[in-house]
N, C-alpha and C positions, 0 to 999 in steps of 0.2 A: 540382377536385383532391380524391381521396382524403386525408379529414384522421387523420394518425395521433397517435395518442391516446400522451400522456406518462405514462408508468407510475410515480409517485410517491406515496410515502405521504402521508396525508393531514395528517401534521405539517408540511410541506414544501410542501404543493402550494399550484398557484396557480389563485386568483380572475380572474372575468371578470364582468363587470358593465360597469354605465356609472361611474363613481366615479373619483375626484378621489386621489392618495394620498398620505400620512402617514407619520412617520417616525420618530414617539415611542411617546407609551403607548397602549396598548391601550382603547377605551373599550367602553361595552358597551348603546351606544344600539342600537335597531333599525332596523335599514336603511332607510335612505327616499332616494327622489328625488327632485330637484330639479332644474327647467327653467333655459334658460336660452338665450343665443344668441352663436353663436362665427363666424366667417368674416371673412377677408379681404377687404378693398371689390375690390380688385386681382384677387382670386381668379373670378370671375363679373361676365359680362359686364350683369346687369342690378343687380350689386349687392346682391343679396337676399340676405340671413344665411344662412350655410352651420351646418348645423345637425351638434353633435359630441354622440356617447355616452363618456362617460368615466368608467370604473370604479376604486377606489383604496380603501387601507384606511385609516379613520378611528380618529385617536390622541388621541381625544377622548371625554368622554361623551356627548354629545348631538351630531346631524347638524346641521349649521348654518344660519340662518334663506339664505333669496337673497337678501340683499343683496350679496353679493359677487358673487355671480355676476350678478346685472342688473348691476351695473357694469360687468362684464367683457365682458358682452354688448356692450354700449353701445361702452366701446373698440374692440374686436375684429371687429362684426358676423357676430355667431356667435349661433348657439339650442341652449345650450350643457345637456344632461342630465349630472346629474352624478348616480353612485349611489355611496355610500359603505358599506361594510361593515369593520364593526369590526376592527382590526389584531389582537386575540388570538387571533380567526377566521378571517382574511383565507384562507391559504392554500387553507382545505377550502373557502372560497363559490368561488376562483379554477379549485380543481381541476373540482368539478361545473360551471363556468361553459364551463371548457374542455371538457367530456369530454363537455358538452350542444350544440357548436357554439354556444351562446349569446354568445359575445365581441362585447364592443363594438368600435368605432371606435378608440378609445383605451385600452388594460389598462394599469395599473400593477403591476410583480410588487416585492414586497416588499420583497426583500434579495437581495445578493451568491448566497446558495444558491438562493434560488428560479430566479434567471436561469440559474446554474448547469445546472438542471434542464429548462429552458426550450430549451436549445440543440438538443437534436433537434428538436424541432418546430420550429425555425429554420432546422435543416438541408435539414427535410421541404420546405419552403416554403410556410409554414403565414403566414410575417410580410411583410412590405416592407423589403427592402432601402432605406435612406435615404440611404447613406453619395455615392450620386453626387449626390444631390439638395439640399445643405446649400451648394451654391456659390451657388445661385439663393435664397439667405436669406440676409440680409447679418448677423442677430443668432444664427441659428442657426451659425453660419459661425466667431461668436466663442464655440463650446463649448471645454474646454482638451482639446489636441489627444492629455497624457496618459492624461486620464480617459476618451476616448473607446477610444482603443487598450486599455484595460483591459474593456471591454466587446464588443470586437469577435469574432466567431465566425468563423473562419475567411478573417481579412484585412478581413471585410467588416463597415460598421456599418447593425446594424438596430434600434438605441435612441436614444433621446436619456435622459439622466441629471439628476438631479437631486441638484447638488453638494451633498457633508460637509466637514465639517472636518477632514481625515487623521488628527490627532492629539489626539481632544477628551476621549479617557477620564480617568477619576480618581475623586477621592474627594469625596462631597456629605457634608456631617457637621453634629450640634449642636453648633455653636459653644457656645453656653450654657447646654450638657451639659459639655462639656471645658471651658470657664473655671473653672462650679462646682468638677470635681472636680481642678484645676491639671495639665490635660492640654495640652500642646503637640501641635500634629498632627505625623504620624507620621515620622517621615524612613527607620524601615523597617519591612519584615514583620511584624519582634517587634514593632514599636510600634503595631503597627495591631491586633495579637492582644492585646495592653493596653491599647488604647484598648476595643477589645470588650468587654473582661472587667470593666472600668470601669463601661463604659457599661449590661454586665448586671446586676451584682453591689452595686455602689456607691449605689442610690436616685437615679440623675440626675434624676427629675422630682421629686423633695423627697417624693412622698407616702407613702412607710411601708412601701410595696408592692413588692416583687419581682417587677413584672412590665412590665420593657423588658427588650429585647434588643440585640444590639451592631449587628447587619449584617442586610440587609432582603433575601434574595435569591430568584430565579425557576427555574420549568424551563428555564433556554436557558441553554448554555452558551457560549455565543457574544454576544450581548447583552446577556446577563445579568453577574454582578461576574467569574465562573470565568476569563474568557480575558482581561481587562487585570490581574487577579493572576496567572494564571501568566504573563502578558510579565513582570511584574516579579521574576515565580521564574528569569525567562532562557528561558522556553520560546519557541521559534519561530513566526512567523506561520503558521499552520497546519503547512505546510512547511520545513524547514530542512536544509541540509549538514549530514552526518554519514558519517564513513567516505569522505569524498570523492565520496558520491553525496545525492541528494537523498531525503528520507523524513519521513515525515509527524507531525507534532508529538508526539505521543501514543508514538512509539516513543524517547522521546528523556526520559533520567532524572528532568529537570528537571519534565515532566509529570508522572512520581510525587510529587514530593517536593510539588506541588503540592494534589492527588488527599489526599496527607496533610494536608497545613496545613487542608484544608475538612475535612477527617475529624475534625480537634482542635476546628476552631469548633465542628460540629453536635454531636461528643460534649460538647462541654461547653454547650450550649444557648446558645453565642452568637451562633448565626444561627439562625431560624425552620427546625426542624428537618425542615420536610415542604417546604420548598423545590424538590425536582424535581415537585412537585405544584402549585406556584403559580404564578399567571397572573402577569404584569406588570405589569394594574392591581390587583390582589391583593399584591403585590409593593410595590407602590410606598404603597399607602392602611396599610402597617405602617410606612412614614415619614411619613406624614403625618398621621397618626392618632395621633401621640405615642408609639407603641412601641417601634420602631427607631430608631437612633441614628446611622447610616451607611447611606450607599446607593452604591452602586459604579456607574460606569456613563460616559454623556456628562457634565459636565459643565455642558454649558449646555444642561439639563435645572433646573437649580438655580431659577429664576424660579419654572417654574411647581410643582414641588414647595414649592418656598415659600410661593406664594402658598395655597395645600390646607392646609400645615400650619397658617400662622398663624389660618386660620378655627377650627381646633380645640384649639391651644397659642399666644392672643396675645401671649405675652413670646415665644416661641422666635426663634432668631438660630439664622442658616444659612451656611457657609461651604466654601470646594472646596480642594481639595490636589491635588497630582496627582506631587510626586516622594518617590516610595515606591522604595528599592533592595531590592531580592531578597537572598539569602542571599550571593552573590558581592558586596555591596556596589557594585553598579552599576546606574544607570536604565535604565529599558527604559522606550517606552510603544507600545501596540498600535495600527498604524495602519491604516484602511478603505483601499480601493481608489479613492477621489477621490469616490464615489456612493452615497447612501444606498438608492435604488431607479430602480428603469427602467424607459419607458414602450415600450411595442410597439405596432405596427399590423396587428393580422389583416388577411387579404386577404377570410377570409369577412367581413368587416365593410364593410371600401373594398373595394370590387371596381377600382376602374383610378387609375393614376395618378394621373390628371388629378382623383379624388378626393381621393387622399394627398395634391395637392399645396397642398389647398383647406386641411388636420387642419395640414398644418407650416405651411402662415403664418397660424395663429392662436398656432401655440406660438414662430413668430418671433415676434410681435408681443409675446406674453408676455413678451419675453424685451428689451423697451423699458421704457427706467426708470419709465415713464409706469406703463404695465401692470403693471411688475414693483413697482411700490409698494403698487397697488393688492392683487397676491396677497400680498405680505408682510407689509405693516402697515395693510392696509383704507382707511377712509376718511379724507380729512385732515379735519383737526379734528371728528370723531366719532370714529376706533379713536387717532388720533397726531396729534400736531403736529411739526412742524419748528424745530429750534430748532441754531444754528450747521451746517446742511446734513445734520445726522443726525433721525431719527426717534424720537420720543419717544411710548411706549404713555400714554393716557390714562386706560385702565379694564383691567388685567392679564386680567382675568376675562371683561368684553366682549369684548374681542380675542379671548381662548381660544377663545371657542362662536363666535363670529362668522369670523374671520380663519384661524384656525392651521392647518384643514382644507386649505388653500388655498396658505397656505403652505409646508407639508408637501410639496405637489405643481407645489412652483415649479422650472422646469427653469432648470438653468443654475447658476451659482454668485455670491457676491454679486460681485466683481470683472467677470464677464462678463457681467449684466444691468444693472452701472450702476443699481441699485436703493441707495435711503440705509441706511447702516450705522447701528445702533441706538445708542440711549444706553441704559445699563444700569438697569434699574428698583430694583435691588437693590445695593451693594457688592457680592455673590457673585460677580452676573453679567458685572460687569467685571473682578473676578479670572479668573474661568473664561475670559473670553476673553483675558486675558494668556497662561494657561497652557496654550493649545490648541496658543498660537504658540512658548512655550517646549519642550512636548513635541517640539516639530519633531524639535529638536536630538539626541533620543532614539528614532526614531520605527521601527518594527522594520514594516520591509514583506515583504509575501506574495509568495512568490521565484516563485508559479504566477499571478498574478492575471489575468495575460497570457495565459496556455500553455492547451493542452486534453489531454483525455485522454477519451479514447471511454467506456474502462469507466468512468472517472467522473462524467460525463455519466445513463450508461444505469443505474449501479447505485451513486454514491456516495449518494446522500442515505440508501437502505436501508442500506450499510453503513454509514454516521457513525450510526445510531441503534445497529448493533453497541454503537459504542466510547462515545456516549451514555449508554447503558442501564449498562455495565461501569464507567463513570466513575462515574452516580450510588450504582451498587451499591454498589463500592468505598468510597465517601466514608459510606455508610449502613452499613458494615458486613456486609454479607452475602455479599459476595465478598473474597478476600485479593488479595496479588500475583501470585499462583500464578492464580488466577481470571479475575486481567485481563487476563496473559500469555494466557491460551488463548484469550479474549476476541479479542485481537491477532489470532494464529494463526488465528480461528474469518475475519477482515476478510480475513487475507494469501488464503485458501484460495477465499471467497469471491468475489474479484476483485482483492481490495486488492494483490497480489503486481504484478498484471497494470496496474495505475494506477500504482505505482511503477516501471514498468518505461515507460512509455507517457511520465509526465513526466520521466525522466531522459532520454529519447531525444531530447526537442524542450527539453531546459534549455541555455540556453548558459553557460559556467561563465565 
């Protein structure tokens, strides 16, 4: 089959390699492979490891030793390659991997907009349909049947996912930044713009110096702090009702009034003012490095930013919040689609079923509490021990480099692989998980997650950089209202008209 090539910028696109994928920070090792062996005993008649390529983006510094993967070998009977390419790069190694026919066996695409992007070449029949084939998998079988629907391309399922936590955004902070200067955390906006101005202005690390800042933040507005503060401004998950029809976050007031509140942090130098220039791990090493004072983002991220910082500030104390009310005096928190990223099956990679059916029962198998401990929390008593039927990390740090890669790229969710639920290494980390499950109650979901839209597909990622590009200007001051407005106009003219007319036609109200 003639393979047609997915036209997306290189901010957005997607990696193909052999690699394992991630779902946190970005690290910035150099890509390497690593052997390994994957197969079904069931799957081949003589028993012999079925051998898997699998490609994913690494949210770590360094690629990780194979120890995990000889284990998984060993379970699985698989000769498992795994290549890992750094998550702040992931996209642009995926796009040349794709646009080289070079795809593995197994791709991992990113995030929500890279799959986004992905669907034409799903359309093409570029991938493997799997959705009939998950009967004959007894652990594949128990994926949740909402998060799969939120994935599906045209009725039909051609991923398996790798569950999140709906509702995990909030606020990471020095606690013993805010003790010092008698700061309670925030209960709204204003008080999060006072905990900043605090945390800039006030000396919170005692030394004499004028140089922390309040809030750590990145180019992505999505990922990054921009879009679980403006949920809490009341802005819409992407899309929202308005006028009785549905339109896109960004035309709707509450995204200005937002657009303003970051405009007031950077002119007053309470967040790292070259922020649409900063990576993630660049982003993140100004909280852990002692500069920054707040980090917006998951939540249970909190561990391992903790464990960075205290190597560099050993008294520092770390603590999460997560209900901040908007100017309306009401919660909001910004919920994912059920999955942090999704794994695909080129056909140039399996050429026949009866291969495909060899790649899903080793990711059934993964998906056996046995296996599923093994990706999660590595070795028993070398990464964890067991202690009242939950898993307890024994070395933060070993686990990191050793385990996280792996678990990053664990499908399924922990309810659905019967994998042990953690014990918290930190106080933070079991507040953060209390508040994942309180966000519920508040939890503002994406009225499209489900839906398609052609021109969306073929030309949103180019326009959302339109309204990208307009947002950071706006916040940097070189563009006004008047500027963004045309901005708007510049997405409506370009297709954007045409995508809103596409998902009101398939919305059911």
């Amino acid at each position: 089959m003639k393979r047609k090539l997915v036209s997306i910028p290189l901010s957005v696109l997607l990696v193909s390699s052999f690699a394992l994928a991630a779902c946190s920070d970005g690290g910035k090792s150099t890509p390497a492979a690593t052997t390994g062996v994957v197969e079904s005993p069931k799957a081949t008649a003589d028993n012999k490891p079925t051998a898997i390529t699998i490609m994913a983006p690494l949210n770590t510094a360094q690629t990780p030793p194979d120890t995990i993967i000889k284990e998984l070998e060993k379970l699985t009977n698989t000769k498992l390659t795994y290549q890992f390419f750094p998550a702040d790069t992931y996209e642009e190694k995926l796009n040349t991997t794709f646009a080289t026919g070079a795809m593995p066996q197994v791709t991992y695409l990113k995030n929500q907009a890279t799959f986004i992007q992905m669907k034409s070449a799903i359309r093409d029949g570029q991938f493997w349909e799997i959705g009939p084939l998950l009967k004959d998998f007894p652990n594949l079988s128990k994926l949740k049947s909402t998060t799969n629907d939120n994935t599906k391309v045209d009725g039909k399922l051609y991923t398996l996912y790798r569950g999140v936590d709906i509702a995990r955004q909030g606020l990471i902070y020095r606690k013993d930044w805010a003790d010092k200067l008698g700061l309670k955390p925030p209960a709204t906006t204003e008080d999060l713009v006072a905990m900043m101005k605090a945390f800039t202005e006030n000396d919170p690390d005692g030394n004499g110096k004028k140089d922390t800042i309040g809030l750590t933040d990145r180019n992505d507005l999505i990922y990054g702090s921009f879009k679980t503060v403006a949920t809490w401004f009341g802005v819409p998950n992407n899309w929202g009702l308005k006028d009785g029809k549905l339109q896109p976050e960004f035309m709707f007031p509450e995204y200005v009034a937002t657009m303003d509140y970051y405009k007031k942090l950077r002119d007053g130098g309470l967040i790292n003012k070259d922020f649409a220039a900063t990576s993630k791990t660049d982003q993140q090493k100004l909280f852990t490095n002692g500069t920054a004072g707040m980090y917006i983002g998951a939540m249970t991220d909190v561990s391992s930013l903790n464990k960075d910082l205290i190597k560099n500030v050993t008294t520092a104390v770390v603590d999460v919040h997560s209900m901040v009310a908007g100017p309306s005096g009401k919660f909001a928190a910004w919920a994912l689609p059920g999955y942090a990223n999704v794994v695909l099956f080129p056909k140039s990679a399996t050429k026949t079923e009866a291969e495909l059916k060899k790649v899903l029962a080793f990711f059934d198998k993964m998906m056996t509490p046995e296996v599923a401990n093994v990706a999660n929390w590595g070795i028993k008593d070398t990464n964890y021990s067991v202690i009242d039927n939950k898993a307890k990390k024994l070395d933060e740090e070993k686990w990191t480099r050793e385990v996280k890669p792996f678990t990053d790229a664990a499908i399924g969710d922990e309810d659905t692989s019967g994998r042990y639920l953690g014990i918290p290494t930190i106080p933070a980390q079991g507040k953060a998980d209390e508040l994942k499950i309180a966000n519920l109650k508040f939890a503002v979901q994406d009225p499209v997650a489900a839906l398609d839209s052609k021109t969306n597909q073929e030309k949103g990622v180019q326009l959302q950089d339109v309204i990208k590009d307009a947002t950071n200007k706006y916040i940097y001051g070189t563009i006004d209202k008047a500027g963004f407005d045309k901005a708007i106009e510049d997405w409506k003219s370009r297709g954007g008209s045409k995508i809103i007319e596409e998902y009101n036609a398939v919305y059911k109200k």
